[in-house]
Wavefront OBJ file of the C-alpha trace (Angstrom):
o trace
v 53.878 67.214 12.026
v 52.671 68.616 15.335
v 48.833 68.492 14.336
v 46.932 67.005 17.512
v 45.050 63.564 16.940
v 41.064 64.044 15.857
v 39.864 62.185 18.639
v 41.807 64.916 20.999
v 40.045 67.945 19.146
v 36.969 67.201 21.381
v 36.161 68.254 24.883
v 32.896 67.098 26.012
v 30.835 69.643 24.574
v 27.401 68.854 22.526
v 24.965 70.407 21.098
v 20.574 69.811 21.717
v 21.412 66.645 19.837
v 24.005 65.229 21.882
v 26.467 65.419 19.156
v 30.093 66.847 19.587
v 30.629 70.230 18.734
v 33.389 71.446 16.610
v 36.539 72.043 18.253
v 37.116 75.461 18.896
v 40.742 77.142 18.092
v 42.301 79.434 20.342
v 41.083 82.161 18.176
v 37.850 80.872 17.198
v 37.909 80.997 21.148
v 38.771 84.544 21.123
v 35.292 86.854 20.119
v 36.276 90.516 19.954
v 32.301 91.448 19.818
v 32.929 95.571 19.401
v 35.511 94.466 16.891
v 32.938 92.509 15.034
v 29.763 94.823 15.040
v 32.494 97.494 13.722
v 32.915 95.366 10.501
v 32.381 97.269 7.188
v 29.010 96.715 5.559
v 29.455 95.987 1.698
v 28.107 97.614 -1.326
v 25.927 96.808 -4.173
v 26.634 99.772 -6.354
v 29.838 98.194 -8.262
v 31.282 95.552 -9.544
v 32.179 94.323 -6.126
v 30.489 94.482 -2.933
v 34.041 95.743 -1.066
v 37.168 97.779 -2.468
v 37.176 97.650 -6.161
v 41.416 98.384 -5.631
v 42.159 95.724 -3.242
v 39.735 93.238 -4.032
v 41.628 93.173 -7.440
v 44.965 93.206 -5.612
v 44.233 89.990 -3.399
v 42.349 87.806 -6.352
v 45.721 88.799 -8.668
v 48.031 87.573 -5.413
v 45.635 84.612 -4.909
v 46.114 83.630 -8.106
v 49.937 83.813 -8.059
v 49.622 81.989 -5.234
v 47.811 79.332 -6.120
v 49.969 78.782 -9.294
v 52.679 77.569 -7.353
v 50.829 76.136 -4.417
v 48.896 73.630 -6.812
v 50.455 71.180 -9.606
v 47.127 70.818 -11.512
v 44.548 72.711 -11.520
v 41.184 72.616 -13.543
v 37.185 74.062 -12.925
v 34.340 72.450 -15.007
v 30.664 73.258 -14.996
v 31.199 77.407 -14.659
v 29.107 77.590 -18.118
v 26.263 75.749 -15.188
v 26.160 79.258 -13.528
v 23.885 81.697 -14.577
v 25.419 85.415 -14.597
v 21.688 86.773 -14.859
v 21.385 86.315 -11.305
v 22.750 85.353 -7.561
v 24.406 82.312 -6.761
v 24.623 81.024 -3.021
v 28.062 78.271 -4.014
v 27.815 75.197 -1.140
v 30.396 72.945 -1.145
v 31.717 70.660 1.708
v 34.170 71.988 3.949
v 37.916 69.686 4.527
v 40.366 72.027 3.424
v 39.694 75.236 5.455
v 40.389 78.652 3.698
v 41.858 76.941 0.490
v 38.034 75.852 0.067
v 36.002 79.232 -0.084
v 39.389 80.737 -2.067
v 38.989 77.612 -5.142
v 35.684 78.778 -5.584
v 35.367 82.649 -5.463
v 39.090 82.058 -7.669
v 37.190 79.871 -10.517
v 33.757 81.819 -10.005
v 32.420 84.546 -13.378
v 31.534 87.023 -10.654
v 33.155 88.530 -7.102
v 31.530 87.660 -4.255
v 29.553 88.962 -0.876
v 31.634 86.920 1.552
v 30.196 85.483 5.061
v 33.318 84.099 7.434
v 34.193 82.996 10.755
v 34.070 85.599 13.034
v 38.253 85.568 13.899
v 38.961 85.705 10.185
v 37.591 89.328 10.457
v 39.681 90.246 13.700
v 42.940 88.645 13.249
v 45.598 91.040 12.784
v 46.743 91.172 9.587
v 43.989 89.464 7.849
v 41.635 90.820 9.666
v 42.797 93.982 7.457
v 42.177 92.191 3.973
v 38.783 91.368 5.037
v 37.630 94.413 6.214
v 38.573 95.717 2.621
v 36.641 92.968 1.320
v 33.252 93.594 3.200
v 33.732 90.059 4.573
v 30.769 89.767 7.001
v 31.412 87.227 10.521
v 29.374 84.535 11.874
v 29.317 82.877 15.320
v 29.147 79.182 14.648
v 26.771 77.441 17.152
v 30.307 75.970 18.211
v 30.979 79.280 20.235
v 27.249 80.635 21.302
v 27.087 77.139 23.194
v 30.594 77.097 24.613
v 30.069 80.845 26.012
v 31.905 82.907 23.855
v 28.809 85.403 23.480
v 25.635 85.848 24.166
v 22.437 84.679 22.199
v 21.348 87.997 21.920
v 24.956 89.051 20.504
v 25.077 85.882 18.326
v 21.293 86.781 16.831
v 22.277 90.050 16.545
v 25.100 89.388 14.392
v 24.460 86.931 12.469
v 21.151 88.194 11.718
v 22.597 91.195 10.858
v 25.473 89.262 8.991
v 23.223 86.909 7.181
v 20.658 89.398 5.877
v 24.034 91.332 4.861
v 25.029 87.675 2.309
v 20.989 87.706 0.967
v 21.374 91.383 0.024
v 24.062 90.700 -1.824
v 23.312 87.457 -3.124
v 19.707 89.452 -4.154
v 21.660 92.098 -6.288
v 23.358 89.663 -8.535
v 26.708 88.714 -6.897
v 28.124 85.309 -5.485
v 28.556 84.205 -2.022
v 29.691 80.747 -0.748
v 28.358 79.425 2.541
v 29.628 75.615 3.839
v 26.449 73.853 5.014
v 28.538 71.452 7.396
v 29.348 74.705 9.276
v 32.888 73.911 10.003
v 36.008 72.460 7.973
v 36.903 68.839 8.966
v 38.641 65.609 8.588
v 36.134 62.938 7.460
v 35.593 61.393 4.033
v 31.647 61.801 4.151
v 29.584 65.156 4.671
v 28.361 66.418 8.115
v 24.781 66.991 8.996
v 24.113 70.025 7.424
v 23.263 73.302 9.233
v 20.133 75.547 7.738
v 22.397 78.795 7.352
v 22.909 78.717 3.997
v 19.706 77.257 3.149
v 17.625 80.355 4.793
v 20.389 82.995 3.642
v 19.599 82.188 -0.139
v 15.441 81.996 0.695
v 15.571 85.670 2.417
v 17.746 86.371 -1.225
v 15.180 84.762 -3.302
v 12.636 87.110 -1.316
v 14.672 90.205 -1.323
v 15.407 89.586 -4.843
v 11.490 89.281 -5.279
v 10.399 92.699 -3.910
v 12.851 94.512 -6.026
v 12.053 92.665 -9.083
v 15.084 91.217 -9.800
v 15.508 87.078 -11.104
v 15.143 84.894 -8.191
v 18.652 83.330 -7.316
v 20.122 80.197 -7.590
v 22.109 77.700 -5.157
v 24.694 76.026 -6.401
v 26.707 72.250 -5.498
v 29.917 72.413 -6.218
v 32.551 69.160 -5.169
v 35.538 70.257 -4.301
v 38.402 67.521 -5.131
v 41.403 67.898 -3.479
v 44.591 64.773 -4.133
v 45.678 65.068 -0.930
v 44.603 68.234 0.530
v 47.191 68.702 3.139
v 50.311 68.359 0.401
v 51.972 71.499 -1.047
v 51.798 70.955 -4.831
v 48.794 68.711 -4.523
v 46.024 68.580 -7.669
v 42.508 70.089 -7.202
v 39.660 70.141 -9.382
v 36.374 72.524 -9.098
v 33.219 70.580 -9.988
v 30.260 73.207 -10.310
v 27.456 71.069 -9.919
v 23.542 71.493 -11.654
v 21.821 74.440 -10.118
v 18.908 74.826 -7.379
v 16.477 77.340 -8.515
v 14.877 78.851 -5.800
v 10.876 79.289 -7.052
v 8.456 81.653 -5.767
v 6.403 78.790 -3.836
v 9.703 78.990 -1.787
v 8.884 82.494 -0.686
v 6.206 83.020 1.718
v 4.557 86.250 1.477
v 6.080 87.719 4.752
v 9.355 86.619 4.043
v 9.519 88.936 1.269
v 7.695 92.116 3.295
v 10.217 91.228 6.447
v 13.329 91.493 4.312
v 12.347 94.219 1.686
v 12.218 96.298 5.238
v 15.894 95.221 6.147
v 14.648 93.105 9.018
v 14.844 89.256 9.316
v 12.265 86.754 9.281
v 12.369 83.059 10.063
v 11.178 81.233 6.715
v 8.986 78.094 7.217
v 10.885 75.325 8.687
v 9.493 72.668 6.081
v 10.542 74.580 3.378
v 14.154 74.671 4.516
v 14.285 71.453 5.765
v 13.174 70.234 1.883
v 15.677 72.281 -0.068
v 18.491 72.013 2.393
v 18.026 67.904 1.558
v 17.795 68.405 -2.027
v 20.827 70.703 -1.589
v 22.892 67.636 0.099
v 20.928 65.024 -2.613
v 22.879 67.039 -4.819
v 26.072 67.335 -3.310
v 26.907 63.860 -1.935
v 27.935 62.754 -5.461
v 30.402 65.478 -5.571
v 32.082 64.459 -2.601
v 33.802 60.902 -1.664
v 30.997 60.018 0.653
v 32.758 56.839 1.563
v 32.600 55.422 5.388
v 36.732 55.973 5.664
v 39.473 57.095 3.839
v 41.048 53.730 3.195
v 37.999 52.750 1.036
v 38.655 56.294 -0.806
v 41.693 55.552 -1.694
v 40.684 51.500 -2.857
v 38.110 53.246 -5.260
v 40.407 55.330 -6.985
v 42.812 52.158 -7.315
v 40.137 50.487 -8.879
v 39.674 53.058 -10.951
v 43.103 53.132 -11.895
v 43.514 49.524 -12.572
v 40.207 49.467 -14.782
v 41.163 52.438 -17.030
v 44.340 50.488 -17.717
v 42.869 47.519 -18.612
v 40.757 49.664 -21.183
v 43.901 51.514 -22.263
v 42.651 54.613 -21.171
v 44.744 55.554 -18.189
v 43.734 58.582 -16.967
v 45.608 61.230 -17.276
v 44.422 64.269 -15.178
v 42.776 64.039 -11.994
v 39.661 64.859 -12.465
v 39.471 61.922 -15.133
v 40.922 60.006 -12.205
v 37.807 61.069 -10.036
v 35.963 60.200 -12.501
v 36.613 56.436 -12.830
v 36.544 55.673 -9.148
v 33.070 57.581 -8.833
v 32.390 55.311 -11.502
v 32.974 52.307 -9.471
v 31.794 53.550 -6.459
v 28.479 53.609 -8.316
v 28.532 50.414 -10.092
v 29.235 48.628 -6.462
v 26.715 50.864 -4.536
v 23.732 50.052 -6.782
v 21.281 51.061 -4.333
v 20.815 54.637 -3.426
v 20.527 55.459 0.119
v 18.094 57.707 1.545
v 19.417 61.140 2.350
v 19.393 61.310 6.314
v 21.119 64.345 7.326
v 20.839 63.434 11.388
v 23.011 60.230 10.724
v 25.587 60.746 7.747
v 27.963 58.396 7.444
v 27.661 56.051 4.660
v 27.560 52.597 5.057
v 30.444 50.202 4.303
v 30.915 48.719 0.668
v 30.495 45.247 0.828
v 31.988 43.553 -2.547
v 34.800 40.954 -2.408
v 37.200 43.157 -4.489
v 37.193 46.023 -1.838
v 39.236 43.837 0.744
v 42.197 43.116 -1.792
v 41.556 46.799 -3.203
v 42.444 48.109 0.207
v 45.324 46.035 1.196
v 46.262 47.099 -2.588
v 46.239 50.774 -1.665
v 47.446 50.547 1.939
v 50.749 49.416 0.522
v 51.272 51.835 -1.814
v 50.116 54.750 0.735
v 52.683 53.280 2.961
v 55.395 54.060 0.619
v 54.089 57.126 -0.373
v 52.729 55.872 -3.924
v 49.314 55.667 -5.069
v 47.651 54.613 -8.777
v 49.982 56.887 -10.444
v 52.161 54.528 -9.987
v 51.314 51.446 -11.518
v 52.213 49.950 -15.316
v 50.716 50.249 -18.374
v 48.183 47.053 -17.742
v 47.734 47.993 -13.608
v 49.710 44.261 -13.325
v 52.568 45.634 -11.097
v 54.483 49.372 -10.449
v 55.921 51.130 -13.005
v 59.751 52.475 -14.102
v 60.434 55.556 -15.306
v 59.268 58.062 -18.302
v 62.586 59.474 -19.592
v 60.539 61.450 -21.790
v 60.025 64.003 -18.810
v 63.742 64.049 -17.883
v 65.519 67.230 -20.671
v 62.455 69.647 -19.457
v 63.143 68.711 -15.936
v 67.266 69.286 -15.700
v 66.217 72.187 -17.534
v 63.889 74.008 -15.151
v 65.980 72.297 -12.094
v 69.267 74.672 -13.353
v 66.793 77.532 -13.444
v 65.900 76.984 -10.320
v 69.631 76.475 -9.171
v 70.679 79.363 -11.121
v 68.191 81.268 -8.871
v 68.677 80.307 -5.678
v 70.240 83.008 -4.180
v 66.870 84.896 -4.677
v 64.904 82.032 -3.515
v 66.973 81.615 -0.242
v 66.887 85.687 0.645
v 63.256 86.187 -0.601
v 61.206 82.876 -0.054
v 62.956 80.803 2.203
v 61.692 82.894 5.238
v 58.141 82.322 4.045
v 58.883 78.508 3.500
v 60.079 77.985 6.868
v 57.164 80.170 8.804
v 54.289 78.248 6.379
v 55.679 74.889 7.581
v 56.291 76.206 11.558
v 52.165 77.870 11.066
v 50.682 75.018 9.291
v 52.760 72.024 11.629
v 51.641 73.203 14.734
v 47.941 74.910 14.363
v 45.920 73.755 17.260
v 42.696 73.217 14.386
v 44.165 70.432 12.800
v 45.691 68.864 9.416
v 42.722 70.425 7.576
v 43.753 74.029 8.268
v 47.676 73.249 7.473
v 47.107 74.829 3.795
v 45.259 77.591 4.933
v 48.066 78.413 7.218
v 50.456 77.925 4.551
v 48.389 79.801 2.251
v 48.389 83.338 4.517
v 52.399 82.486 5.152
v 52.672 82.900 1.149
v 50.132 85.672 1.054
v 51.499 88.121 3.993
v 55.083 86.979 3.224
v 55.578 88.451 0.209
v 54.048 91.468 1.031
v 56.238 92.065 4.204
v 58.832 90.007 3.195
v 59.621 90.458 -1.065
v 60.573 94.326 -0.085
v 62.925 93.571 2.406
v 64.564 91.296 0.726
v 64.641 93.238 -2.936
v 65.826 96.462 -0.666
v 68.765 93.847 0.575
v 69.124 92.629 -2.786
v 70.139 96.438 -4.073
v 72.436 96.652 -1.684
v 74.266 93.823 -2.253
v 74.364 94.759 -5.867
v 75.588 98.079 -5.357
v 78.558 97.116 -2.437
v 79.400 95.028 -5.819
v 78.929 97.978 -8.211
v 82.594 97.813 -9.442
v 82.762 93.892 -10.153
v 79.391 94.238 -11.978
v 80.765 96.773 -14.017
v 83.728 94.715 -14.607
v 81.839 91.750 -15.843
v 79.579 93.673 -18.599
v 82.037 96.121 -18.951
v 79.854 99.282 -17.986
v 78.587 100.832 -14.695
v 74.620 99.270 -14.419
v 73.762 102.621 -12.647
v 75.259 105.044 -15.361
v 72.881 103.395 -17.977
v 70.243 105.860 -18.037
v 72.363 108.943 -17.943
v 75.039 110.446 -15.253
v 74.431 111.766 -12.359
v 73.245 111.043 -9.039
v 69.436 111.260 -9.769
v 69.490 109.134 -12.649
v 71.827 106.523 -10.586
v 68.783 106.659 -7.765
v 66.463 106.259 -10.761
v 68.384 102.796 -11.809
v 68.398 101.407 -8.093
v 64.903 101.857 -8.230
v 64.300 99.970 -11.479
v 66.361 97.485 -9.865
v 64.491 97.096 -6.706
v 61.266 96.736 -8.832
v 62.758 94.067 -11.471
v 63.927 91.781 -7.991
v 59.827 91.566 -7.095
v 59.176 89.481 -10.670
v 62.301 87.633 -9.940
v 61.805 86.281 -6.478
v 58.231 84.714 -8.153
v 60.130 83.125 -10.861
v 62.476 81.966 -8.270
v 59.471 80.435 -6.461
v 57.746 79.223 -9.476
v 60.514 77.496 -10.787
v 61.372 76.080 -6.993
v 57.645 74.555 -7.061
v 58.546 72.999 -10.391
v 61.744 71.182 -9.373
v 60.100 70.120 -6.023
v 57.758 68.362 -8.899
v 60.980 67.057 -9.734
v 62.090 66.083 -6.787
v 59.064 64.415 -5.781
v 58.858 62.022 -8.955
v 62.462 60.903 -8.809
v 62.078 60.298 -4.713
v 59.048 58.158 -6.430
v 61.057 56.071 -8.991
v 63.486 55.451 -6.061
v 60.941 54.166 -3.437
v 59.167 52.004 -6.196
v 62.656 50.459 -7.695
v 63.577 49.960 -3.706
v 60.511 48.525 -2.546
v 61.044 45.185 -0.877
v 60.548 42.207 -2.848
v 58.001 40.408 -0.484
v 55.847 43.453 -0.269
v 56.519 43.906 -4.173
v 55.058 39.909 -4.121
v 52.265 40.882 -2.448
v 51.211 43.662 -4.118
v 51.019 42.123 -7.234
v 49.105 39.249 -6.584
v 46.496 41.830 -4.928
v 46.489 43.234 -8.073
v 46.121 40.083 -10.381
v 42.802 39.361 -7.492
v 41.593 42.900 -8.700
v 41.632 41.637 -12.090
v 40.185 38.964 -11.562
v 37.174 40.575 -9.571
v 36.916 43.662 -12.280
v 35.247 42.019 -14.479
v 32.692 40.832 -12.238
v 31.197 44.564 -11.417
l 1 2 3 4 5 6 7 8 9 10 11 12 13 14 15 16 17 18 19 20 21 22 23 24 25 26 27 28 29 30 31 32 33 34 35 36 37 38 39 40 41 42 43 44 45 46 47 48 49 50 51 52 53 54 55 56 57 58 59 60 61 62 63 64 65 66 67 68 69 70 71 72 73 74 75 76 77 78 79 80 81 82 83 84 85 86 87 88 89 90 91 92 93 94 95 96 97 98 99 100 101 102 103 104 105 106 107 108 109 110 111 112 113 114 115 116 117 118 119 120 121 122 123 124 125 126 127 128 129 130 131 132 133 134 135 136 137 138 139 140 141 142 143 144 145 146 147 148 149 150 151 152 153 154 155 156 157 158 159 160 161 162 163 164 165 166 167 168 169 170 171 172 173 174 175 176 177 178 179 180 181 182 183 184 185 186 187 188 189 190 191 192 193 194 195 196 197 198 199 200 201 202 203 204 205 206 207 208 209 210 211 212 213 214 215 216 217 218 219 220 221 222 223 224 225 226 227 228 229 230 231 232 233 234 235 236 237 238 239 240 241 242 243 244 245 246 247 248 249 250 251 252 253 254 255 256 257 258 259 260 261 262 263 264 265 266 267 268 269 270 271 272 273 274 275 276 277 278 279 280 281 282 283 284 285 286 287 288 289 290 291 292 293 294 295 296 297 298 299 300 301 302 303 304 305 306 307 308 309 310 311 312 313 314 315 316 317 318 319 320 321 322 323 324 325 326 327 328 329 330 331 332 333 334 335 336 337 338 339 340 341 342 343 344 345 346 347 348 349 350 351 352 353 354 355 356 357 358 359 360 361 362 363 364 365 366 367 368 369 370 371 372 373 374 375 376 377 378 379 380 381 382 383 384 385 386 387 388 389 390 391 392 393 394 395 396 397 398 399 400 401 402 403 404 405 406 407 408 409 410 411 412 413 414 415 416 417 418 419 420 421 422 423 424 425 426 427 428 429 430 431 432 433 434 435 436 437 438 439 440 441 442 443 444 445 446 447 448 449 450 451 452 453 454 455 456 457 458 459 460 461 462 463 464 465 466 467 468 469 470 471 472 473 474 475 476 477 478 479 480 481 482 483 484 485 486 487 488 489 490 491 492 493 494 495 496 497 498 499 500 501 502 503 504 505 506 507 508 509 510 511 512 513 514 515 516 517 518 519 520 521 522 523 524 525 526 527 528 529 530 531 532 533 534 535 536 537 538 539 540 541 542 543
């Protein structure tokens, strides 16, 4: 992949604390400020706050999508929300777009969407949001590198903000990121006061129409590896944050019931934006580094299997290493949002835990892989293998679709998402909007090709079910246009099967490239791996 190095995503630039600021894309770079103040207000009268149509349309594509782009997929804690009222969702933010689209997909109600401003100006889905009402904010990321002006910034996001707490006020969802930008580390930023003072001028707005106060709401968002195409993800809605009337100051609620924006006390946002993150860090890794991420959910693995309870979904792996990680981090650190990054783990079975999981990220494995007892790596289940020839000669049988119709979209996901300029955790994003805008430029084309083909072989067709395809509705050259027609519609439900059933025997594909890499793993580093593991055994107990 062409993704630049993290330590290159930097260039000099800091903020009143001295800390770097987000790298800025190229179009994150580009502000299109009459573009912006153009953007579509939504409305609170229906169901949802932008088109009713095409708001439906994307969520039913999303979906689709998402079907194919994910092998597992699962939300728990939705019965936590409460549908009487608004919910401001905050989550942390590594995945880019695929992170605000897991939640508004698994969430009882459509949402009042807030976005980065180049999201609303980009061409093509710059159109979708515009349908959707989404609103744009300037990160601090471009006010302090020049892109606008403060007064511009204020403006809009003022504007924008006050836009989210209307919504949020009148019942509907909204998601904001506290971190304030999508990233690469295994811990939670310091968190921004945006979303924090968006859901106070809600609880306020809410209050001088006499509506219930809203709620904020943690959510984890649990992604295997969030930068693989047919990865696993699990939603984690988290315990509400009721926001109370001693949160609302009395000219809070006159400032916003007038449609203008007032600052709310500073010690009131600074509490609940660090009960918000008290909240959250358990729903995240919030581990110093990846590598001790990764140890954790070995652990995890090998302890489960010693209990004879291997887990079997990923959220009940989650689970067990969040279960360790508490067990060896008895002591609770204090929430300091100006210096985030956890401390180390210090416990003598971390060290062999690591080296444990290094090896098997090396050769693309992880705790999936191990035996029954978590002793050494695993062979094969031949259970799996009549369901997978089967869907793997559907697929085959297919291909001809999935070459004309999804092929194209295959190759400009992986050119978009290899070589964005915002790094590995906007790849899926990137992949995402290839899928999305593909097959709605793309899946016409193609079925319009597809009819032709089939009616330049009109007489071989015939031949082969022993009737002309276009004469079976009637004679005659309207009812022949009639049956190309029906054909160019029945291609569209085709090419998805064709790409469903191509995501499945990638599945396929991906375990037997598995069995192979663990059956020709050298027999040193085989060695080695297994007496890490017997020292985890060893250690397990001892936690």
């Amino acid at each position: 992949m062409n993704h630049p190095d993290p330590s290159e995503l930097y260039d000099g630039a800091v903020d009143h604390r001295g800390e770097a600021l987000p790298y800025l894309s190229k179009s994150a770079k580009n502000m299109k400020m009459e573009e912006l103040l153009k953007t579509p207000m939504p409305k609170y009268s229906g169901s949802t706050p932008g088109s009713y149509f095409w708001t439906k349309v994307l969520y039913w594509i999303c979906r689709r999508i998402s079907a194919v782009q994910f092998r597992t997929h699962e939300a728990t804690g939705v019965s936590n929300i409460p549908l009487d009222r608004g919910t401001l969702c905050c989550a942390w933010h590594t995945n880019g777009l695929l992170d605000a689209l897991q939640i508004t997909l698994n969430h009882p109600k459509h949402f009042v969407l807030g976005a980065r401003h180049d999201l609303v100006t980009r061409p093509m889905l710059g159109w979708w949001t515009r349908k959707m009402a989404v609103q744009p904010v300037v990160r601090k990321a471009e006010l302090l590198r020049g892109g606008c002006s403060e007064e511009e910034a204020n403006f809009l996001n003022g504007r924008s903000l006050l836009t989210l707490a209307s919504g949020i006020a009148h019942g509907f969802g909204c998601v904001l990121f506290p971190e304030g930008t999508s990233h690469n580390n295994s811990y939670m930023l310091r968190f921004r006061t945006g979303p924090v003072r968006t859901v106070l001028a809600a609880g306020a707005l809410a209050s001088s129409l006499g509506k219930d106060l809203p709620v904020l709401m943690p959510i984890g968002l649990h992604f295997r590896v969030r930068e693989h195409f047919r990865t696993d993800i699990w939603v984690e809605y988290g315990t509400p944050l009721q926001v109370t009337k001693d949160d609302l100051p009395s000219d809070l609620i006159e400032a916003v019931s007038k449609g203008s924006w007032s600052e709310p006390p500073a010690e009131i946002v600074f509490q609940l934006r660090d009960k918000l993150r008290l909240e959250m860090e358990p729903l995240t890794p919030n581990v110093a580094e990846w590598e001790e991420h990764r140890a954790l959910h070995l652990l995890g693995h090998v302890e489960q299997r010693r209990n004879n309870t291997p887990p079997d979904t990923w959220r009940k792996e989650v689970l067990a290493a969040r279960d360790i990680q508490n067990r060896l981090v008895k002591q609770k650190r204090e929430i300091v949002n100006d210096e985030p990054k956890p401390d180390e783990i210090e416990h003598p079975i971390i060290k062999p835990a690591k080296s444990a999981a290094k090896i098997l990220q090396e050769n693309n494995l992880d705790g999936r892989d191990l035996n029954s007892k978590g002793t050494d790596l695993r062979f094969a289940n031949l259970s799996k293998l009549p369901v997978s020839l089967a869907r793997s000669f559907g697929f085959i049988a297919l291909l001809p679709l999935f070459l004309l119709s999804l092929a194209p979209q295959v190759i400009l996901g992986r050119l978009l998402g290899d070589s964005t300029d915002e790094g590995v955790d906007a790849r899926t994003s990137y992949q995402f909007l290839a899928a999305m805008f593909g097959s709605l430029l793309i899946w016409p084309i193609a079925s319009t090709i597809a009819v032709i083909i089939i009616a330049l072989q009109e007489a071989r067709i015939s031949d082969v079910i022993d009737h002309n395809w276009t004469e079976l509705l009637g004679h005659g050259a309207f009812y022949n246009g009639v049956m190309h027609c029906i054909a160019w519609l029945l291609f569209i439900p085709l090419f998805w099967l064709s790409g469903r059933l191509g995501s499945l025997a990638w599945d396929d594909y991906t375990y037997l490239r598995k069995f192979v890499i663990r059956q020709r793993m050298k027999k040193t580093t085989r060695q080695n791996l297994r007496a890490l593991l017997n020292n985890i055994h060893e250690e397990l107990p001892k936690i």
